[in-house]
Structures are given as structure tokens and as C-alpha cells.
N, C-alpha and C positions, 0 to 999 in steps of 0.2 A: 504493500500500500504506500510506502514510502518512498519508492520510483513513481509513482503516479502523480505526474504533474497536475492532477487537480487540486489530490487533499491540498500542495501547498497553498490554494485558492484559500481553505477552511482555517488555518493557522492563524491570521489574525482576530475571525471571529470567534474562534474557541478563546483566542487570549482573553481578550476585549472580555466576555464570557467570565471568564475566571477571574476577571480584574473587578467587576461591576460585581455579580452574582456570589460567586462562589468563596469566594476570598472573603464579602462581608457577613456573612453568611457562616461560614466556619469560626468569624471571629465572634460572633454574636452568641452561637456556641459554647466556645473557651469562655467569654465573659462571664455568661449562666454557673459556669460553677467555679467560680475564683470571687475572692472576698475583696472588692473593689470600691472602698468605700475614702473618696477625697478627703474626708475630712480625719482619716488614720492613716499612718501610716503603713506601706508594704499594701503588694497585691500578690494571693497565695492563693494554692488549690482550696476549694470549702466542698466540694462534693456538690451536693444536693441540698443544702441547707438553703440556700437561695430560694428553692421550688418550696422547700417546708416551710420557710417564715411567707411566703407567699399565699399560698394555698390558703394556709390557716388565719391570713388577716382578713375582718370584716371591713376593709378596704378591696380587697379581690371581690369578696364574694357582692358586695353592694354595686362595684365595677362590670360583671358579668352580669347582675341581673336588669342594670339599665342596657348592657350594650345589648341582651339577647331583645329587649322589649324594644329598642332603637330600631335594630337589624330589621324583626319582623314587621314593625308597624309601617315604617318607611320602604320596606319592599315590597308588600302586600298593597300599598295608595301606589308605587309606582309602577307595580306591573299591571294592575290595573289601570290606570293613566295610560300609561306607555298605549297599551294595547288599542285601547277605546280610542286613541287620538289618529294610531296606525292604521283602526279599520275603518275612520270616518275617513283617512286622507288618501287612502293607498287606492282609491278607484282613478280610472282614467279622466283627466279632467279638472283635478279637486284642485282647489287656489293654493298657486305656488308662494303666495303672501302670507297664508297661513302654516304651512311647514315652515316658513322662515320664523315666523313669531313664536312657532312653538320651540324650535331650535336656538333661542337668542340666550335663554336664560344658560347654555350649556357652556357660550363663551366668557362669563363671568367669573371672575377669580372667588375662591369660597371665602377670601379675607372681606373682597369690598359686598358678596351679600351676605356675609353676617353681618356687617354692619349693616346694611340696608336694613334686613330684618328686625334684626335690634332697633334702629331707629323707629321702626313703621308699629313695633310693638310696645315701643316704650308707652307707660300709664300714663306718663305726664304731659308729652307731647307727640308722643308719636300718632299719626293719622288710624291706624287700627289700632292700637290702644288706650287712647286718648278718647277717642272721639267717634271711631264706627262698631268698638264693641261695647262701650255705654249705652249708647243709643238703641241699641236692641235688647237690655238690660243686663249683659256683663258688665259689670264695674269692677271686677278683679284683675291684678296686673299681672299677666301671665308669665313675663319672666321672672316673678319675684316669688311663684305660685312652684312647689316640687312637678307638680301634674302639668301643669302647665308650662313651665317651664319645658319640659320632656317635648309636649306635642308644640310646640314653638322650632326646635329646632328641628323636629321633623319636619314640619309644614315648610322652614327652609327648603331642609336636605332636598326634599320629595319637588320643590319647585326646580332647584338648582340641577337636577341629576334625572328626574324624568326624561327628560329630552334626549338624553345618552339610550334608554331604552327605548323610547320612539322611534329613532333610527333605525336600529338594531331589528325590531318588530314591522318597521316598513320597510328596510330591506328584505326581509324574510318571507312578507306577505307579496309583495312585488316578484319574485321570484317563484313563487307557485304555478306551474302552468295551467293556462286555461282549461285545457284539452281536460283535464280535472272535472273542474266545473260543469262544462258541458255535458261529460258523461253524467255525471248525476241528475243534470236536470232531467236529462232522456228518459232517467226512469221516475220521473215526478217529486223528486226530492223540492223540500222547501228550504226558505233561508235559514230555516236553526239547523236543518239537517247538514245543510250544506257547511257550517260553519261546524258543526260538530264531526261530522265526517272524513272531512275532509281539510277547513283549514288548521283545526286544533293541530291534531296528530303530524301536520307538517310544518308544524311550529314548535313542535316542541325541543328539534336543535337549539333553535334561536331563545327560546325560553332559560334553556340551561346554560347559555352561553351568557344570558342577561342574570341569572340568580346569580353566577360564579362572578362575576364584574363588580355585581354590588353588595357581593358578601366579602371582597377585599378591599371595595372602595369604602363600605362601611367598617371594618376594622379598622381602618384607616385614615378616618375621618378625623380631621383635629381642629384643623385654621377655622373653619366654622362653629364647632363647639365653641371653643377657645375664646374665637372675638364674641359670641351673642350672652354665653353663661359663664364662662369658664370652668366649667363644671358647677357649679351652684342653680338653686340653691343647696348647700351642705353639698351632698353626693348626688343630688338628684339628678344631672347630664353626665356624671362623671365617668366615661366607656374608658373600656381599657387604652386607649389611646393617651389622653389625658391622666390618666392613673399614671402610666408607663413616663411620661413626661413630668411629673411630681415626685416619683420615687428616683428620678434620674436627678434633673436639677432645681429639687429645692431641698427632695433627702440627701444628693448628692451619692445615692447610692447605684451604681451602676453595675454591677451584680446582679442587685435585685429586679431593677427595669429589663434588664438583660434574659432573664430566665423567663419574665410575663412577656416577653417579646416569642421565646420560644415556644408560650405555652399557646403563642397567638398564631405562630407558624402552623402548629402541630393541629389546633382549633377550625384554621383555613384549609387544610390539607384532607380534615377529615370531611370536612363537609363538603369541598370538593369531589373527594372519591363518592359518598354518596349522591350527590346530584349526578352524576359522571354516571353509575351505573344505574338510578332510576330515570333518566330522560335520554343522555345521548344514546344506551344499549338499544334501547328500542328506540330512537328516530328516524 
């Protein structure tokens, strides 16, 4: 293989590879179980003590149960969004004005719409907090509110990130051929049949390819938390992202950030393999 003047084609992207991936990745690792804490001296093996003081703090576990209610709530409004906007727009014809409108919120940095959101929420001035949820008889300030606060940042997220699975779902429905369609009508099928028979089942690639995008873009998620709550109030936005970023630099413990970073690898990795073999096996 090493006469073969192509592999040397593949040698810079393997490097490239190892240099981005694999190399942080191994280091992230090593970190996990070495006692790496700035404000002591020496960094040394500790095992697994790292995963133990983790595990067992009600900082982890308060972190996993808003990240799981984040993930679900925020991806259950946008694959529905997604879908409902892809099968209003994916016919022949439909206003190319409005795939653009619905596409705009996607070029947005999550720094400047959390502040947006934040502003547009705040109780005292903000236009939806102030002033368009009084008027319908909310007068509670929702960022200041744990419940509220939670479905605030979703209501972001889900504006900000829709639009990524809009795409996705109207390229997939664009791509269905006719000759599909057709057959079914010939044998009297109606519009719920035709959408169940037929477009479901060949969406379902595209389905699992939009769950796996935003169950790492939601681990992932920070510059939005960060600027609207910062995790407040108390723990109530606080997903392991933010966790992972307080245990780094404000405990100065990088050990410990290091090992929930792993347990976030191992978390992405699983629920990958199960979506992987309930959707793409059979699409």
C-alpha cells in the first residue's frame, strides 16, 4: 500500500485528523484521571476518583436532569417545526421568500440571540416580557422564574436551530420521487395515507440524521445559555455544558471538567448507536 501513489494523497488528511481529533481527544482522556487542580500544586495519576467525586455530586445529577428535559423538549418543538414548515414548503411553487425567512434565524450567532432573547424577555423592558405577556395576564418574569426560565431558553434554542432541520427535512422530502406518489394514488390512496406510507418511512434517514445533529449541538450548547441565564436561576438552565465550564474555571478544577466531558463523549456515543440502529437499519 505504500508504493501506491495514492495513499500518499490520504497523509495529510489523516495528519490534519490526528492533529484536530484524535490528539484532543486522547488528551481529554489522560486529563479524566490525573489530579489537575490550578490552585495545588503537581499534576498526578488519581484513577477514577475524578468520575467518583463527579457522579456523586448533586451538581451532576441537577446538570443531567435539566440537560435531559433541554434535549427532549427542544427537539420534540423542532422536529416538529422542522417538518411542518418542510411539508408546507417543499411543493412545486411555494414562495422562495419564505424558505429564506425561515432560514435567516440559522445565520445568527447564539451570542447576539441570546441577547436578543434576553432583551425581548426581560420583565422590565423587554417587548415580550414587559409588555405582550402582561397583557394577556402573565405578569411573571420568566427569566427570573426556574420553569420559566428552562422554557425561555428553549423557545430560543428551538427558534435559533429549527431552521438547521428545515433544511435537512426539505432536502429529504425534495428528493422522494414522484413515480412514488403516483403509484399510490392509482390504487386510491388518500393524503394521510400517502404521507404515512410513503413519505414517513423515506424520511426516516433524514430524521436520524437531524436527532444525531441536535443531540451534539444540544450537549453542546453554551454561548446561548450562558449570555440569557447563565445557568440561573440557582441550577435551573444549568446542562452539563455550563457545569463542565464552572468546574473548569471558576473551581479551577480541570480533572474534574475533564472526566464530565468524557462522561458527555460516552452519553453522545450511546445515543448515537441507538438512533443508528432504530432509524438508519431500516431506512
Amino acid at each position: 500500500m505504500l508504493t501506491d501513489w495514492r495513499f500518499w494523497f490520504s497523509v495529510p488528511a489523516v495528519l490534519a485528523l490526528g492533529v484536530v481529533v484524535l490528539f484532543p481527544t486522547g488528551f481529554l482522556f489522560w486529563m479524566s484521571v490525573s489530579h489537575w487542580i490550578l490552585t495545588e500544586p503537581g499534576v498526578y495519576f488519581y484513577g477514577f476518583q475524578n468520575f467518583a467525586t463527579l457522579l456523586n455530586s448533586s451538581a451532576f445529577h441537577s446538570a443531567a436532569w435539566v440537560t435531559v428535559s433541554y434535549l427532549v423538549l427542544s427537539t420534540t418543538i423542532m422536529l416538529g417545526l422542522g417538518f411542518a414548515f418542510a411539508l408546507a414548503l417543499s411543493r412545486p411553487g411555494s414562495p422562495g421568500y419564505l424558505r429564506a425567512l425561515i432560514v435567516m434565524p440559522l445565520v445568527i450567532p447564539p451570542v447576539v440571540a441570546g441577547f436578543t432573547w434576553r432583551f425581548l424577555l426581560n420583565g422590565e423592558i423587554g417587548f415580550l416580557g414587559a409588555y405582550l405577556l402582561p397583557a394577556i395576564g402573565l405578569e411573571t418574569n420568566l427569566l427570573a422564574s426556574p420553569v420559566g426560565a428552562l422554557f425561555s431558553i428553549v423557545i430560543a434554542d428551538v427558534w435559533s436551530r429549527t431552521p438547521f432541520m428545515f433544511l435537512i427535512f426539505l432536502a429529504a422530502l425534495q428528493s422522494i420521487p414522484r413515480d412514488y406518489y403516483e403509484a399510490i394514488r392509482l390504487d386510491g390512496a388518500k393524503r394521510f395515507q400517502e404521507f404515512w406510507l410513503v413519505t414517513l418511512p423515506m424520511m426516516k434517514g433524514a430524521v436520524s440524521v437531524a436527532i444525531l445533529f441536535r443531540i451534539i449541538d444540544a450537549l453542546n450548547t453554551f454561548e446561548l445559555i450562558y449570555v440569557m441565564t447563565k445557568g440561573g436561576p440557582g441550577r435551573a438552565t444549568q446542562t452539563f455544558s455550563l457545569l463542565g465550564w464552572k468546574i473548569a474555571f471558576q473551581g479551577f478544577d480541570f480533572g474534574g471538567a475533564a472526566a464530565l466531558g468524557v462522561v458527555m463523549v460516552f452519553a453522545t456515543t450511546i445515543v448515537a448507536l441507538i438512533v443508528f440502529r432504530r432509524f438508519m437499519r431500516s431506512a
